[in-house]
ROKOL-216842 format. One record per residue: x, y, z of N, C-alpha, C in turn; residue in three letters. Coordinates in steps of 0.1 Angstrom, whole numbers, padded with zeros to 4 digits, always signed. Layout:
residues N
XYZXYZXYZALA;...
This chain:
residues 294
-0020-0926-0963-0031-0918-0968-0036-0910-0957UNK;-0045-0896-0961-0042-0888-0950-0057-0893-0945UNK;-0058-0891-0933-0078-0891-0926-0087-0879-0935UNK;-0094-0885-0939-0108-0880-0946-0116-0880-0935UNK;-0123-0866-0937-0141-0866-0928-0139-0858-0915UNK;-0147-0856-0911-0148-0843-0898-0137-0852-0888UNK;-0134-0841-0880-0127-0847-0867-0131-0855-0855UNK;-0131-0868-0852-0136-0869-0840-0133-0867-0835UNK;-0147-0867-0824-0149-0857-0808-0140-0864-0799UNK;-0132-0860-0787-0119-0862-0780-0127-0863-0768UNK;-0146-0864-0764-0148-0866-0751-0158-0873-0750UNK;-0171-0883-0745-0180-0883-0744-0193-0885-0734UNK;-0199-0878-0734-0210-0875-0723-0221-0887-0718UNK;-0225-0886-0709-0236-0897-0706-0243-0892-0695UNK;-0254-0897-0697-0269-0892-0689-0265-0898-0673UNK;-0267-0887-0658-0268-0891-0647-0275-0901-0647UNK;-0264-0914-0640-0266-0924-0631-0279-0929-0625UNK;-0276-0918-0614-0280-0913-0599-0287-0902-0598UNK;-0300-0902-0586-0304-0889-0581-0302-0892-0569UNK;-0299-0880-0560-0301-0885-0543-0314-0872-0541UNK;-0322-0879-0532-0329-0867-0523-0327-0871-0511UNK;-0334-0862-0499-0339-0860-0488-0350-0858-0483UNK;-0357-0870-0475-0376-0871-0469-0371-0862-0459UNK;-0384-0860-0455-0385-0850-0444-0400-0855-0441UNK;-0402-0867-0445-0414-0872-0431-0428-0869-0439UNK;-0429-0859-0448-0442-0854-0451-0439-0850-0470UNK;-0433-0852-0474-0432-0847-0489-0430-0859-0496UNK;-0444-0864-0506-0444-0875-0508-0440-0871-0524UNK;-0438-0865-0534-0433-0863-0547-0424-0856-0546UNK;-0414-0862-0553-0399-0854-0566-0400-0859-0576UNK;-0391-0846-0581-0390-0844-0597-0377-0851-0599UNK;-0378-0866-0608-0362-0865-0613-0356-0858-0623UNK;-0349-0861-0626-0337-0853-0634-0335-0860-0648UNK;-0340-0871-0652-0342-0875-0664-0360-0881-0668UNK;-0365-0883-0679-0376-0887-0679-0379-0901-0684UNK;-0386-0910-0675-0389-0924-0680-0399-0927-0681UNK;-0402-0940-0691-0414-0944-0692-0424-0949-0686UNK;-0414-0959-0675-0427-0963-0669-0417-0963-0651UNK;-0428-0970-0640-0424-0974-0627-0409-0981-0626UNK;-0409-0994-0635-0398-1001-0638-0386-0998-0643UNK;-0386-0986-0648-0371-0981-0654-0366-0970-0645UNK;-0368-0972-0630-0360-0969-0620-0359-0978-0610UNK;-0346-0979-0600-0346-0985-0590-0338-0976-0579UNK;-0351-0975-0568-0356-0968-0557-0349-0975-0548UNK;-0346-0964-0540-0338-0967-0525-0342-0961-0514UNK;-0347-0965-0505-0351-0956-0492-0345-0960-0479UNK;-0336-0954-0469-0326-0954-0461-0324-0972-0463UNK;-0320-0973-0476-0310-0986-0478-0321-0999-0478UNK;-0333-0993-0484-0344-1004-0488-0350-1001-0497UNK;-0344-1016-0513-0352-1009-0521-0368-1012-0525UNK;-0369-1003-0530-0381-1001-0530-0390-1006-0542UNK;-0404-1016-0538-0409-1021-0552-0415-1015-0561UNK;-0418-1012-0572-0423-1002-0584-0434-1001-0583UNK;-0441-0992-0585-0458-0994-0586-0468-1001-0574UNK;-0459-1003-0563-0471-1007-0552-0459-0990-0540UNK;-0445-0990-0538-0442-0984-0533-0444-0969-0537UNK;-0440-0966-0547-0441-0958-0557-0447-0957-0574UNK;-0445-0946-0579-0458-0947-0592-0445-0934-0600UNK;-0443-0930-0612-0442-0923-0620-0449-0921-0626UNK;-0453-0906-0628-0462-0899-0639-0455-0889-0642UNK;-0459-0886-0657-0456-0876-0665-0439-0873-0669UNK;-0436-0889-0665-0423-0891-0668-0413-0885-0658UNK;-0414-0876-0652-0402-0869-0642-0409-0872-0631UNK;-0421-0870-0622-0430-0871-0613-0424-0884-0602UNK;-0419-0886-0594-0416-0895-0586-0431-0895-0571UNK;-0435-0902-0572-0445-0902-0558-0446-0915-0554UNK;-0441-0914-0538-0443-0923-0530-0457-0926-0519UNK;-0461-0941-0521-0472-0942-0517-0472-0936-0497UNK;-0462-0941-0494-0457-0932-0478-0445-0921-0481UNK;-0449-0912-0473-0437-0900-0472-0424-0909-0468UNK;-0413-0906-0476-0400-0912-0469-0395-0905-0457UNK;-0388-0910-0450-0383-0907-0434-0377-0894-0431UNK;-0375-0889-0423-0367-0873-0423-0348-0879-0418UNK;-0343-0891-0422-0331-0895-0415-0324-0883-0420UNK;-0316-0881-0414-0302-0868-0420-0298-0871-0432UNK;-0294-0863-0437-0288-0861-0453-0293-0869-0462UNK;-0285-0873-0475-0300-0876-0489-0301-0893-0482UNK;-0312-0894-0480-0314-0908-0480-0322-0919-0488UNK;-0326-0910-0499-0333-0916-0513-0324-0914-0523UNK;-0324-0929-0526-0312-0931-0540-0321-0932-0556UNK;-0320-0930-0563-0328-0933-0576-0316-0939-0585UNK;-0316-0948-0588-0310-0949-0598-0315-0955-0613UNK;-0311-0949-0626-0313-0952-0637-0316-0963-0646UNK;-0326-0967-0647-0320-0983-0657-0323-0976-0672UNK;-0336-0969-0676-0339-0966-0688-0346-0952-0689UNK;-0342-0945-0699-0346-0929-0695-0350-0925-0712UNK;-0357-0916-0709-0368-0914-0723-0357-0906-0729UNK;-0349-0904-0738-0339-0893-0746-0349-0883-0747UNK;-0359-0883-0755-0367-0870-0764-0380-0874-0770UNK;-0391-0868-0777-0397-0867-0783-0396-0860-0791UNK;-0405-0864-0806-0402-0860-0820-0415-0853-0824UNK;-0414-0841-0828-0425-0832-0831-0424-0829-0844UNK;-0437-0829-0853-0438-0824-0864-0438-0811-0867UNK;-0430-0806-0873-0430-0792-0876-0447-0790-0881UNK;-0448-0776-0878-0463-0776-0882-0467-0768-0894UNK;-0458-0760-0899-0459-0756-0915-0449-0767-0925UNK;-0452-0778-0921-0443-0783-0928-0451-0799-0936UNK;-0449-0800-0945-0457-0812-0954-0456-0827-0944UNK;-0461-0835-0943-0460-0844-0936-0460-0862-0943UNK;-0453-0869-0949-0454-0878-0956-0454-0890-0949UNK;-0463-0899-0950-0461-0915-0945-0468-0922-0955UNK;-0464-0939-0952-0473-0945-0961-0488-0949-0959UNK;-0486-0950-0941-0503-0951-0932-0501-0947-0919UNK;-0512-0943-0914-0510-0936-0902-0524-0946-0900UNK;-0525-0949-0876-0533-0949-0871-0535-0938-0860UNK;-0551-0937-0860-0552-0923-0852-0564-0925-0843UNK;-0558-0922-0836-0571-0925-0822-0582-0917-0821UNK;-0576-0902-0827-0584-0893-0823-0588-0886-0833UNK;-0595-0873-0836-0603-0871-0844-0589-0867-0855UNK;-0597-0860-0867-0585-0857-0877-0592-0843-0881UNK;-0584-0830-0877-0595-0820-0879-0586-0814-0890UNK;-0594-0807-0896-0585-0798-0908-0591-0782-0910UNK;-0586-0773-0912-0589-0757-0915-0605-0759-0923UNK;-0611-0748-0916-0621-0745-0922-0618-0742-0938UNK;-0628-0747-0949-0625-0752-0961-0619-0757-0963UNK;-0615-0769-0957-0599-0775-0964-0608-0790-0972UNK;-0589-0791-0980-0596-0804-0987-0592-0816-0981UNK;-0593-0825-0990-0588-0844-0984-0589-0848-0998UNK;-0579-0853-1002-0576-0860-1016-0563-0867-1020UNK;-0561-0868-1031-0550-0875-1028-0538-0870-1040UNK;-0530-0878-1046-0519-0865-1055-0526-0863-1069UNK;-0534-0871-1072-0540-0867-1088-0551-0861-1085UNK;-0558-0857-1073-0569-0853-1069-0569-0846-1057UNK;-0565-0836-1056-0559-0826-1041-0574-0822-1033UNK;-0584-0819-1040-0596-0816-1037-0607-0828-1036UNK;-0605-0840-1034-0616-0848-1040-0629-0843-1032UNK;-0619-0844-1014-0632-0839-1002-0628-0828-1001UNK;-0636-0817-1003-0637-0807-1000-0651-0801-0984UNK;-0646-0800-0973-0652-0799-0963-0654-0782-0960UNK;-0664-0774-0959-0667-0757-0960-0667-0759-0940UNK;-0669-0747-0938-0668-0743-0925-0681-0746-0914UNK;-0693-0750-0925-0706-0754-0919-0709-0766-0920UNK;-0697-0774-0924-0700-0786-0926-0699-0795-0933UNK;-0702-0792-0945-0706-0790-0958-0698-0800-0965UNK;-0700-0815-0972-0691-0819-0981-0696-0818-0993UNK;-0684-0817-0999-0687-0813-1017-0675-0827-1021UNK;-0679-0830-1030-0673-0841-1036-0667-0837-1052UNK;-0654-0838-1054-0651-0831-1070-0659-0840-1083UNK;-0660-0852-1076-0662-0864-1086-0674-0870-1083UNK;-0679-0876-1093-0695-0889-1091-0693-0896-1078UNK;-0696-0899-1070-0687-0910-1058-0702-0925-1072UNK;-0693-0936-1068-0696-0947-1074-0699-0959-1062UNK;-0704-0967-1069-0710-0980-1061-0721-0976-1057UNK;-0723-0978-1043-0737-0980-1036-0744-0965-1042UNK;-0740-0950-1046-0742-0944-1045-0757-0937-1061UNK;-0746-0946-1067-0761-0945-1083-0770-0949-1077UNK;-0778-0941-1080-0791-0944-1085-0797-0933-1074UNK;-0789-0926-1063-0797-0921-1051-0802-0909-1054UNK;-0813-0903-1051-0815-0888-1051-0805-0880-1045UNK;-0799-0867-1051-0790-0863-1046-0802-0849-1042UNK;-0809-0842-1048-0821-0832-1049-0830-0836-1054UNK;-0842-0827-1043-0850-0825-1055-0859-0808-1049UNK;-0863-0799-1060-0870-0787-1062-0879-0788-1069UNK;-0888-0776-1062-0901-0782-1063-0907-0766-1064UNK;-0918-0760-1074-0926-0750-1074-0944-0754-1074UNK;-0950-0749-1069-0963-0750-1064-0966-0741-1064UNK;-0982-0738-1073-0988-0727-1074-1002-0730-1076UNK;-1012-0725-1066-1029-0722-1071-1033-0708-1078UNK;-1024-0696-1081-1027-0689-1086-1033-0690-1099UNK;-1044-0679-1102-1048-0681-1114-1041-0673-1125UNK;-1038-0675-1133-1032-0666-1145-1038-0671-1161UNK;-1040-0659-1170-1047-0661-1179-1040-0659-1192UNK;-1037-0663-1205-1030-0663-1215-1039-0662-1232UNK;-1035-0657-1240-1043-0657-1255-1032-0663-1270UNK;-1018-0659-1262-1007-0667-1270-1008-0680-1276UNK;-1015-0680-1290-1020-0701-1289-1006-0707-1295UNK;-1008-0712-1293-0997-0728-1297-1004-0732-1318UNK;-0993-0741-1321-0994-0742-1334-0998-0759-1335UNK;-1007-0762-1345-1011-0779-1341-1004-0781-1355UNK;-0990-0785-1356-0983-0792-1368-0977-0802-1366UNK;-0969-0806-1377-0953-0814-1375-0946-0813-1368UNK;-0943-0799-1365-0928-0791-1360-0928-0790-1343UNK;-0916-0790-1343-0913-0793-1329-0920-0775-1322UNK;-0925-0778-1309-0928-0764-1305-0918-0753-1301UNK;-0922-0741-1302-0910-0729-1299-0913-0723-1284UNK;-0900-0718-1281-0905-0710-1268-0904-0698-1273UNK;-0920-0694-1274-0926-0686-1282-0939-0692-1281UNK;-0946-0698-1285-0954-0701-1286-0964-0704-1268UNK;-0978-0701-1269-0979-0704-1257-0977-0694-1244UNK;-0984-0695-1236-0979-0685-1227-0969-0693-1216UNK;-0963-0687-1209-0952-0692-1199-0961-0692-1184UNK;-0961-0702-1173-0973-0700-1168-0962-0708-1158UNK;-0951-0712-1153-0944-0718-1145-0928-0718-1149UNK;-0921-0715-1136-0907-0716-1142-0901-0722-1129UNK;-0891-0731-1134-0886-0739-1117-0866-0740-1123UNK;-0859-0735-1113-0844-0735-1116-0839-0748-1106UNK;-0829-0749-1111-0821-0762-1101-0807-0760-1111UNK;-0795-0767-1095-0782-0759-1101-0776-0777-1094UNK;-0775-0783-1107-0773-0803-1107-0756-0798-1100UNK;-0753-0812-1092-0740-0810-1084-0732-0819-1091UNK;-0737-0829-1105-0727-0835-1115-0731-0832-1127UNK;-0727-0830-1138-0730-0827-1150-0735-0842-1153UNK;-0730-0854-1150-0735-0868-1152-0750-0873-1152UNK;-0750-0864-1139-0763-0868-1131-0776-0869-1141UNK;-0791-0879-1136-0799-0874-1143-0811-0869-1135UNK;-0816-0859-1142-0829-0852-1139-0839-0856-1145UNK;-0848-0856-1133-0863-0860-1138-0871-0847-1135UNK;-0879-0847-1148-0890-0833-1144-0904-0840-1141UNK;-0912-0834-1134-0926-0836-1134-0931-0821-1136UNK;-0946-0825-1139-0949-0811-1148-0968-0815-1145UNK;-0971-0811-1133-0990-0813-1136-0996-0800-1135UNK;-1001-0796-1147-1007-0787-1147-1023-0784-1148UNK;-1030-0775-1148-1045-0774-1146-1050-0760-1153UNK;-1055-0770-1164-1056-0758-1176-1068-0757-1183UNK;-1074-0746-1189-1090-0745-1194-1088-0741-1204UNK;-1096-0737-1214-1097-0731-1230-1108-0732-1232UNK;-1112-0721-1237-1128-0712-1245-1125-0712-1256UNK;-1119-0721-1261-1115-0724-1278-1121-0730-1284UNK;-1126-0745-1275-1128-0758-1282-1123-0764-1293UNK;-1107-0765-1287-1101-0775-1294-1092-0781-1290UNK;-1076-0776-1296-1064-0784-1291-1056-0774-1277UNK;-1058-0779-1271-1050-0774-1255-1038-0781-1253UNK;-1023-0774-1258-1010-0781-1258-1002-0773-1252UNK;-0994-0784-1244-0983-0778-1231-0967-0782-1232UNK;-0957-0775-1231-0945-0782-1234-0939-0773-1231UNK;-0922-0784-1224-0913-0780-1215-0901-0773-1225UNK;-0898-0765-1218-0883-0755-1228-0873-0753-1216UNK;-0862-0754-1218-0848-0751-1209-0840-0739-1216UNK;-0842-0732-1201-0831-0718-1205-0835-0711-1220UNK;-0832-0704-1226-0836-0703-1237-0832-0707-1252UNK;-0837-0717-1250-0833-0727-1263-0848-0728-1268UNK;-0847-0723-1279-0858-0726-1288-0867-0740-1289UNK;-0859-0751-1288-0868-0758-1292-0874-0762-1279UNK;-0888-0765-1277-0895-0775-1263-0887-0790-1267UNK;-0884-0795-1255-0877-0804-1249-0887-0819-1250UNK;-0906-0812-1245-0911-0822-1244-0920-0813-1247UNK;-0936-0822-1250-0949-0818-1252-0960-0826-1245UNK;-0971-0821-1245-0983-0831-1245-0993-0820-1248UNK;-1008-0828-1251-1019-0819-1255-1030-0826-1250UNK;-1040-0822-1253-1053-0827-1246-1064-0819-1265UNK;-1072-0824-1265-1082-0825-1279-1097-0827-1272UNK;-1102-0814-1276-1121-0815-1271-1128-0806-1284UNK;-1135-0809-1290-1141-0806-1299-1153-0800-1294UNK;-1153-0789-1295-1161-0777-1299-1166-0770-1279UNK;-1169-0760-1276-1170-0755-1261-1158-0757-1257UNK;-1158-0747-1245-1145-0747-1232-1145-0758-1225UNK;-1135-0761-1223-1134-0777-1214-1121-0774-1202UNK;-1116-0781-1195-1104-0781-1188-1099-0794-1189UNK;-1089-0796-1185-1077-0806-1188-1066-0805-1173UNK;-1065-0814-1171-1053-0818-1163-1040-0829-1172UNK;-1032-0817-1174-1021-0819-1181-1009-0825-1171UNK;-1000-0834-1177-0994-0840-1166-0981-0843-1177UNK;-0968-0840-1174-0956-0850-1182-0942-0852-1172UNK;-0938-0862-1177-0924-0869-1170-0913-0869-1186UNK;-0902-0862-1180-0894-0856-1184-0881-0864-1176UNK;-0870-0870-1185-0861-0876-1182-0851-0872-1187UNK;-0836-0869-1186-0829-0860-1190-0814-0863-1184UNK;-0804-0861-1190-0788-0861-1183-0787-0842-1182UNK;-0785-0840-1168-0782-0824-1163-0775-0821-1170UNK;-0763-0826-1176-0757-0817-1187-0751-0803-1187UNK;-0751-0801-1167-0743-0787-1165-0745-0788-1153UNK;-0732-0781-1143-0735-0777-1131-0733-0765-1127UNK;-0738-0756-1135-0747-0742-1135-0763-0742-1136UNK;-0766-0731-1124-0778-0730-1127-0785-0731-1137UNK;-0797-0741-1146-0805-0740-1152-0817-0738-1148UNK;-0829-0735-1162-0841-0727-1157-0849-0734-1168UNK;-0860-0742-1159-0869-0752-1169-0887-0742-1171UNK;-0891-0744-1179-0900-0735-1180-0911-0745-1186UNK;-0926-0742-1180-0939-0745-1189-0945-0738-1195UNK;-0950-0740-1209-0956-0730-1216-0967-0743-1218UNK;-0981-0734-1222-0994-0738-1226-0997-0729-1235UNK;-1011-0733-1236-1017-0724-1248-1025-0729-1258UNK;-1038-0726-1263-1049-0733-1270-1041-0728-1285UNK;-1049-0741-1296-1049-0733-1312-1058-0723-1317UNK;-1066-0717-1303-1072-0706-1307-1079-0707-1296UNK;-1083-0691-1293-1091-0690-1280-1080-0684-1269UNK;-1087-0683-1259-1077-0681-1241-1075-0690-1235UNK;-1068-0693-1228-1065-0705-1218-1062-0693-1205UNK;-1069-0707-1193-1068-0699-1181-1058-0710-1175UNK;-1051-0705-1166-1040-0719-1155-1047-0716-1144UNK;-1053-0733-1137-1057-0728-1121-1073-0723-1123UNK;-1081-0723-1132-1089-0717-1132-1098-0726-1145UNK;-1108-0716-1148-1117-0717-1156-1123-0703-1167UNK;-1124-0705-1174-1132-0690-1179-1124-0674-1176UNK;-1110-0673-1170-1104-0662-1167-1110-0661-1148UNK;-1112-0674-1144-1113-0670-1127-1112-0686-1120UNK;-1105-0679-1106-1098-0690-1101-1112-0699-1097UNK;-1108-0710-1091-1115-0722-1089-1114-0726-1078UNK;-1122-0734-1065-1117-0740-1057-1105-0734-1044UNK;-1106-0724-1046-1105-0711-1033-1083-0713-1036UNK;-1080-0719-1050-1063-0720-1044-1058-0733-1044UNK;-1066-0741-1046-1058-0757-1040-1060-0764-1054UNK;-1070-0755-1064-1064-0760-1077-1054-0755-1084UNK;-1048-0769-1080-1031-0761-1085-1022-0769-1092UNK;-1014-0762-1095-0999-0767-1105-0988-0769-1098UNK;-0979-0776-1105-0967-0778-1101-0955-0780-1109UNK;-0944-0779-1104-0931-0787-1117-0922-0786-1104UNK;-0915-0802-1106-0909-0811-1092-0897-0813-1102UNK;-0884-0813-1097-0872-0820-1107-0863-0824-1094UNK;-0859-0837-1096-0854-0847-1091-0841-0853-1095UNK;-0828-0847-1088-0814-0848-1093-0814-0861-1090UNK;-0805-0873-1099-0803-0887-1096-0791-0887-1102UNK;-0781-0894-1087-0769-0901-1093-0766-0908-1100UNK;-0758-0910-1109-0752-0924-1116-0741-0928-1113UNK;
C-alpha cells in the first residue's frame, strides 16, 4: 500500500548548545543568543570556572547575561555558556481578533474602548460603560439593590401666581382642564419597573369661601392621577396642601407630572394671598419625585 500524507522532512535542526565570548576586564553584560527564563537554565564558564547562578551572575530580560565582576581579558573566548533550557517563543493575541476562554486571572486593570459594553452571549450590553464614566445597566440589577433610590428631582418655587379656572366639587374623577396649572416637574425613570414617589406641598388661598381642590395629572392624560382638597365655609382662607403619590414609572422616556389647583368658585392665589406674594419668597411650593428600585 502506497504512503499516505505529506512527505517527511530529510533534516532536523536544533537550538545552539553553546555561546563563547571574550572579557576584556571591564564589560560586565552580553547578550545571549537564545532566551531563558531564569539564572538556572544556563551554565557559565569563566577561564574554566564554573560559575554559580544568581550570586556570580543574574539574567534579565531573558537574553541579558551580567556578571557581578567583569570577566578577565585572557586571550580568545574564555566564557563558555552553555544551554540547559531556553524560552522557544511567546504567544500573542491577535488584537482584532475575538478571544475565547473559560476563566481568565488578571492582575491588572481590564480597560475597554470608550463606550464599550461587558455582558455576556444572551446579553452583549448588560454593562455598558460611556467615556465619562458612566455605568448604565440594560437590566433591574437584583438583590441588595431594591429598594434603593436610584433619583430623585425636585422643583421649588416662592413665586406668586394667580388663577380663576375653578375645579368641579363632584363624583368624577378630575380633568386636566380643570384648575389652573401652577407647577410642572419632568423626570426620565432608568427602569420602566422602577417605582416613583411624588411629593406635592403646596400653598394656596381662595376669595371664594369654599372648596380649594388640587390634583396631580401626567403628560397629557386626562384623567388626575391623584387629588386632595381643603373645605372653609364662607371668606378667603389659605391652605397648605400636601399629597404623596406612589406609582410604577411605567416608561423610560421622559415624563412630565403637573399640579393643578383651583377653587369651586372665586380666584385662587399660589404662594400668596389675595393676588400678592407673602413672606418676601420663602412661602413656597414644591413637587420632589423619588425613582426607587425594585
Amino acid at each position: 500500500m502506497p504512503y499516505l500524507g505529506n512527505p517527511a522532512v530529510d533534516r532536523f535542526t536544533a537550538t545552539k548548545a553553546a555561546s563563547v565570548y571574550s572579557g576584556d576586564g571591564s564589560t560586565v553584560a552580553f547578550t545571549l543568543e537564545h532566551s531563558v527564563g531564569s539564572d538556572e537554565d544556563i551554565l557559565v564558564s569563566v577561564d574554566g570556572v564554573v560559575q554559580e547562578p544568581s550570586v556570580a551572575y543574574a539574567v534579565s530580560s531573558g537574553t541579558t547575561l551580567t556578571f557581578t565582576a567583569a570577566p578577565s581579558s585572557n586571550s580568545g573566548n574564555n566564557i563558555f555558556v552553555y544551554y540547559l533550557f531556553s524560552t522557544l517563543g511567546t504567544v500573542t493575541h491577535p488584537a482584532t481578533s475575538a478571544l475565547s476562554a473559560t476563566s481568565g486571572t488578571f492582575t491588572g486593570n481590564v480597560v475597554i474602548p470608550n463606550g464599550g459594553n461587558i455582558g455576556s452571549a444572551g446579553d452583549t450590553d448588560a454593562i455598558s460603560i460611556a467615556s465619562n464614566g458612566v455605568v448604565t445597566f440594560s437590566q433591574t440589577p437584583v438583590g441588595d439593590n431594591a429598594g434603593k433610590i436610584i433619583q430623585i428631582v425636585n422643583v421649588q418655587t416662592g413665586a406668586m401666581a394667580t388663577g380663576n379656572t375653578n375645579t368641579v366639587n363632584d363624583d368624577t374623577v378630575p380633568q386636566n382642564g380643570e384648575g389652573t396649572e401652577f407647577m410642572t416637574l419632568a423626570i426620565t425613570p432608568t427602569n420602566a419597573s422602577n417605582k416613583l414617589m411624588i411629593d406635592i406641598v403646596a400653598q394656596l388661598s381662595d376669595d371664594g369661601g369654599d372648596r380649594l381642590q388640587m390634583a396631580l395629572y401626567q403628560d397629557s392624560t386626562a384623567n388626575a392621577l391623584a387629588s386632595n382638597a381643603h373645605y372653609q365655609s364662607g371668606g378667603a382662607f389659605h391652605a397648605n396642601l400636601t399629597m404623596k403619590h406612589f406609582m410604577t414609572a411605567g416608561t423610560t422616556s421622559e415624563t412630565t407630572f403637573k399640579m393643578r389647583a383651583g377653587g369651586t368658585n372665586g380666584n385662587t392665589t399660589f404662594n400668596g394671598e389675595g393676588g400678592a406674594r407673602k413672606l418676601g419668597g420663602t412661602f413656597a411650593s414644591s413637587i420632589t419625585i423619588t425613582e426607587i428600585s425594585v
